[in-house]
C-alpha positions as CSV (number, residue, x, y, z in Angstrom):
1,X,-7.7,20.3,-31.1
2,X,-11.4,21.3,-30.6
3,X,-10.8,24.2,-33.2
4,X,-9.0,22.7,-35.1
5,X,-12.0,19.8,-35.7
6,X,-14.5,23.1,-35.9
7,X,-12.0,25.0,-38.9
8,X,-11.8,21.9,-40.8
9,X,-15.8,21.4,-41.7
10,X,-15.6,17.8,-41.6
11,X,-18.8,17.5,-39.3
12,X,-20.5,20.5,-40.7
13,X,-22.8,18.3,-42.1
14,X,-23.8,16.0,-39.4
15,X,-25.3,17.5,-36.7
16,X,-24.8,14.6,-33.9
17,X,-20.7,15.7,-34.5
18,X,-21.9,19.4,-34.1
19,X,-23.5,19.1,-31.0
20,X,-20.5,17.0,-29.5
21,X,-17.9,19.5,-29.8
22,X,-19.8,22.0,-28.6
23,X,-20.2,20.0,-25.2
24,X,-16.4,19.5,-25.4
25,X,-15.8,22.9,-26.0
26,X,-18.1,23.8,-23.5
27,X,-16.2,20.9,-21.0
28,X,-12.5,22.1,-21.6
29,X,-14.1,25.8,-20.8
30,X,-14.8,24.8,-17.7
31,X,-12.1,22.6,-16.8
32,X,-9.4,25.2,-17.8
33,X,-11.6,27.6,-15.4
34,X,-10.8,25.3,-12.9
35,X,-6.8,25.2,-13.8
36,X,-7.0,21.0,-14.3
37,X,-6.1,21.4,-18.1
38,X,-2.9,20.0,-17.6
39,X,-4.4,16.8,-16.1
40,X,-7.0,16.2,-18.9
41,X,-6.3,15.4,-22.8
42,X,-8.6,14.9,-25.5
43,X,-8.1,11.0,-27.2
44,X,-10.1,10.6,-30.4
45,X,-9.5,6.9,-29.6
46,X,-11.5,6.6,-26.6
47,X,-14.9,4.2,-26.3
48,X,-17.0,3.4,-24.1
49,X,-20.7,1.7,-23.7
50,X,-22.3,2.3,-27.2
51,X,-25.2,1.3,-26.2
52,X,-25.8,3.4,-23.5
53,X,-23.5,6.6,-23.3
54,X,-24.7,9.5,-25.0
55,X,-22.4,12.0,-24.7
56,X,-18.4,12.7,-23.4
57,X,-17.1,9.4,-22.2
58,X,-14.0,10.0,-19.8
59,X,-10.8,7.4,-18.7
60,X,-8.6,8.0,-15.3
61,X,-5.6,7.0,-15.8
62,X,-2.8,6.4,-13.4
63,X,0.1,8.2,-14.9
64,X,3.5,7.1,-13.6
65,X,3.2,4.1,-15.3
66,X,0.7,2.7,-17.5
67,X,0.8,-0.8,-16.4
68,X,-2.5,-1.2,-15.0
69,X,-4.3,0.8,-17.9
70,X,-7.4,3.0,-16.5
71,X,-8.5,3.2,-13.1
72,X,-11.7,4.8,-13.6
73,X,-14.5,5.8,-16.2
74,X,-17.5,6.7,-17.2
75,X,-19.3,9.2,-19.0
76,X,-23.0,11.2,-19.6
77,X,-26.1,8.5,-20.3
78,X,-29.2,10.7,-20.9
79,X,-31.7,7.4,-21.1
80,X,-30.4,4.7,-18.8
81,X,-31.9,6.3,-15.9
82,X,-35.4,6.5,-17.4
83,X,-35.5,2.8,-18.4
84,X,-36.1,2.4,-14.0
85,X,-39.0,4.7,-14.2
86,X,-42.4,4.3,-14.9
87,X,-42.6,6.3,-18.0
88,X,-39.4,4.5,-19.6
89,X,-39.2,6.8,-22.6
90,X,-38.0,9.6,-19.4
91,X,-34.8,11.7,-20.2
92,X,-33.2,12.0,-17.3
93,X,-29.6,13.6,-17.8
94,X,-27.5,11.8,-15.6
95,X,-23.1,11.5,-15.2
96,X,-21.3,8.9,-13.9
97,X,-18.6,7.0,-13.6
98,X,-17.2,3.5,-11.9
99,X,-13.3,2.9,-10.2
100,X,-11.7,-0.2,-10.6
101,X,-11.1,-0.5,-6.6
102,X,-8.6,-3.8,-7.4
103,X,-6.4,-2.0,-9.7
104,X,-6.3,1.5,-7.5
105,X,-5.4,-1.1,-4.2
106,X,-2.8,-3.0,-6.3
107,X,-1.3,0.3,-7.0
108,X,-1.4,1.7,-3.6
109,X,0.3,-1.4,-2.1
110,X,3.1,-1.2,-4.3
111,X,3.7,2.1,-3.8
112,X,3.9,1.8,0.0
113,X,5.6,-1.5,-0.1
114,X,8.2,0.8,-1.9
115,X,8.2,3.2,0.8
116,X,8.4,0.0,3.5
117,X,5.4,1.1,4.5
118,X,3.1,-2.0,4.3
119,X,3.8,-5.7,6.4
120,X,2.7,-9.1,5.9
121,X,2.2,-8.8,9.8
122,X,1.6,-6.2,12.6
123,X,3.6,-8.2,14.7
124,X,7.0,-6.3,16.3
125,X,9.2,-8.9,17.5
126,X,9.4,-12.5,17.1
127,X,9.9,-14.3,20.1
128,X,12.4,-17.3,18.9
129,X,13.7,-20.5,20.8
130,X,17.6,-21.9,20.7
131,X,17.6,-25.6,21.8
132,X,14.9,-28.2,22.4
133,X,11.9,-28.3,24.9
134,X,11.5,-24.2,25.2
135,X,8.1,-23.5,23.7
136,X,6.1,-22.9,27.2
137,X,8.9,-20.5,28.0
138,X,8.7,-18.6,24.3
139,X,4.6,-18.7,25.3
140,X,5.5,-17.2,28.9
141,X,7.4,-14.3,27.2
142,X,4.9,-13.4,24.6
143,X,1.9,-13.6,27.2
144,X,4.1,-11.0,29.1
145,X,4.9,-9.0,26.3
146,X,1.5,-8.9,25.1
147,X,0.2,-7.4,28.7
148,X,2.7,-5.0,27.9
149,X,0.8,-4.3,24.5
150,X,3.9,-5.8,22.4
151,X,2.5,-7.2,19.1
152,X,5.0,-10.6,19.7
153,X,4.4,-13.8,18.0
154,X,6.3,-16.9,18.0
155,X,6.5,-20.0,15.4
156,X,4.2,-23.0,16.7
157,X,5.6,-25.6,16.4
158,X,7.8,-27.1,19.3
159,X,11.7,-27.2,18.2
160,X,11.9,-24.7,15.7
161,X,15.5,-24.5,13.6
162,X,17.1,-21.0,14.7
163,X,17.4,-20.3,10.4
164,X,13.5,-21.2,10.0
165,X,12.9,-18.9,12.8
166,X,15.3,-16.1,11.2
167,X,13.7,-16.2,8.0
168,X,10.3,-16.1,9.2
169,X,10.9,-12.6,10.7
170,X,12.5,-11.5,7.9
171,X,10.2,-12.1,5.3
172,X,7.4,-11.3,7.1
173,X,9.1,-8.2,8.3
174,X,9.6,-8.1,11.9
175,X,12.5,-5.6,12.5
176,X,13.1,-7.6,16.3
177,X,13.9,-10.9,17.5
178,X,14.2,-12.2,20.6
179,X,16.1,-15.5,21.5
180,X,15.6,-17.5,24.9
181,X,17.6,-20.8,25.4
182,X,18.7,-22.7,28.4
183,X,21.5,-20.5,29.4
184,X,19.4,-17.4,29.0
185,X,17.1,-18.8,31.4
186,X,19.9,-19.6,33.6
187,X,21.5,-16.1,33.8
188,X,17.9,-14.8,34.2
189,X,17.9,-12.7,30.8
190,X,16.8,-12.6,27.1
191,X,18.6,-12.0,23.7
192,X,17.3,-9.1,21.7
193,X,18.3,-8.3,18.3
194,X,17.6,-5.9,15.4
195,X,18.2,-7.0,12.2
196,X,18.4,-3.1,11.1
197,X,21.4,-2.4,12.7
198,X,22.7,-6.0,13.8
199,X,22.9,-4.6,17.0
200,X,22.4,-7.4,20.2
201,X,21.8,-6.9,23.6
202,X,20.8,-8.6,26.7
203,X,18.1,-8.0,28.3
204,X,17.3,-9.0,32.2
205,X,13.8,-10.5,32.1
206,X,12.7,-8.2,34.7
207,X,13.5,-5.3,32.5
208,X,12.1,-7.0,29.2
209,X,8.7,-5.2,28.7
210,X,10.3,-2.2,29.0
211,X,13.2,-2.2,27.1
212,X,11.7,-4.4,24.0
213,X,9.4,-1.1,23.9
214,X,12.0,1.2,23.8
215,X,13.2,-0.6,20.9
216,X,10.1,-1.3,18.9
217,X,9.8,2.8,19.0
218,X,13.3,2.8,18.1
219,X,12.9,0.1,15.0
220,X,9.1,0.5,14.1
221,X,10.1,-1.5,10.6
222,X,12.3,-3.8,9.1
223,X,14.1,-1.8,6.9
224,X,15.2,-2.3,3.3
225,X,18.7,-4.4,2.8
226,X,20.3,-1.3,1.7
227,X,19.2,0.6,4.4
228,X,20.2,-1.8,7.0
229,X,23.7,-1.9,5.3
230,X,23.7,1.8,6.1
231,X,22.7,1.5,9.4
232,X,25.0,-1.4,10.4
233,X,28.1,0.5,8.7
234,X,27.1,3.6,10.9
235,X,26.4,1.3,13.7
236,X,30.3,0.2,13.4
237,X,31.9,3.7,12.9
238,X,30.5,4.5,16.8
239,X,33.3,4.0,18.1
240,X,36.1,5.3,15.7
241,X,33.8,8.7,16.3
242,X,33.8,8.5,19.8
């Protein structure tokens, strides 16, 4: 493109034009020395700060998708540092550039939502209530799972409906829940389940700090729908292989 520009004597006559391509010739030398050409292409259609730049003005550009347009840019301003100094007719080469933090953080959290990598909450399991009158004993079994250094939370409010409760985990994306009622303090033992796998087990109390951390290692994330799908399918052919 640059010799191109150079063979076609358009700018032979204005010197300004001159001196630009050879800084972009001069540029592309360098950045082909440092094997980045593929990253970098030259846009004719490019602007930036008239009043201030004064030479090559650059965009970053996030490119799987252009969405968000550029993420960065900036450029060389020769006389914006010298209008600080006490002689404010200084030249004072100077390059620099800004990011557009919002637009890189938007970009990031959508990629590791997409990799289920990112929660509404650190939380691990959701301590849930079936019945009336339970919310000391969901409180009881939090305080113990948090000595245990179990991120647990519970919904507070008294009487909680079971399907509030169930939704609550799952859209904030706790892969465990844990269900006490009146029976289950009667036998002396919790309700755990996964919603990755569907799988359900009873735990004694005495052996609930324990075992809820074995499967918080086990189930670190809710996973996507599909992937639970997967897992409860292979979940079900256990048995036929054993």
């Amino acid at each position: 493109m640059i010799a191109n520009l150079k063979k076609s004597g358009l700018f032979d006559n204005h010197q300004g034009a001159q001196d630009c391509l050879k800084e972009m010739e001069l540029l592309f030398t360098y950045i082909e020395a440092a094997g980045i050409i593929d990253k970098v292409s030259f846009d004719f259609s490019l602007a930036r700060g008239l009043d201030y730049y004064t030479g090559i003005i650059y965009e970053a550009v996030f490119t799987e998708t252009d969405r968000v347009g550029s993420i960065s840019g900036g450029g060389r301003y020769d006389g914006l540092v010298g209008m600080f100094c006490r002689d404010s007719k200084a030249v004072i080469p100077s390059v620099g550039g800004s990011i557009g933090i919002e637009r890189v953080f938007a970009i990031l959290e959508e990629k590791l939502m997409a990799e289920n990598a990112v929660r509404a909450t650190e939380t691990q399991i959701l301590v849930a209530q079936v019945g009336k009158g339970l919310t000391a004993e969901r409180i009881k079994i939090c305080a113990e799972l948090w000595d245990a250094g179990i991120n647990a939370e519970t919904l507070y409010n008294d009487n909680p409906k079971n399907q509030k409760q169930m939704e609550y985990a799952l859209n904030t994306g706790i892969p465990l829940i844990l269900f006490i009622g009146d029976q289950e303090i009667a036998d002396g033992v919790v309700a755990v389940k996964s919603f990755n796998d569907g799988e359900q087990e009873m735990i004694p109390r005495a052996e609930l700090a324990a075992r809820v951390a074995q499967l918080v290692i086990k189930h670190p994330v809710l996973l996507k729908k599909e992937e639970q799908a997967a897992a409860k399918e292979e979940k079900k052919a256990e048995p036929e292989a054993k």
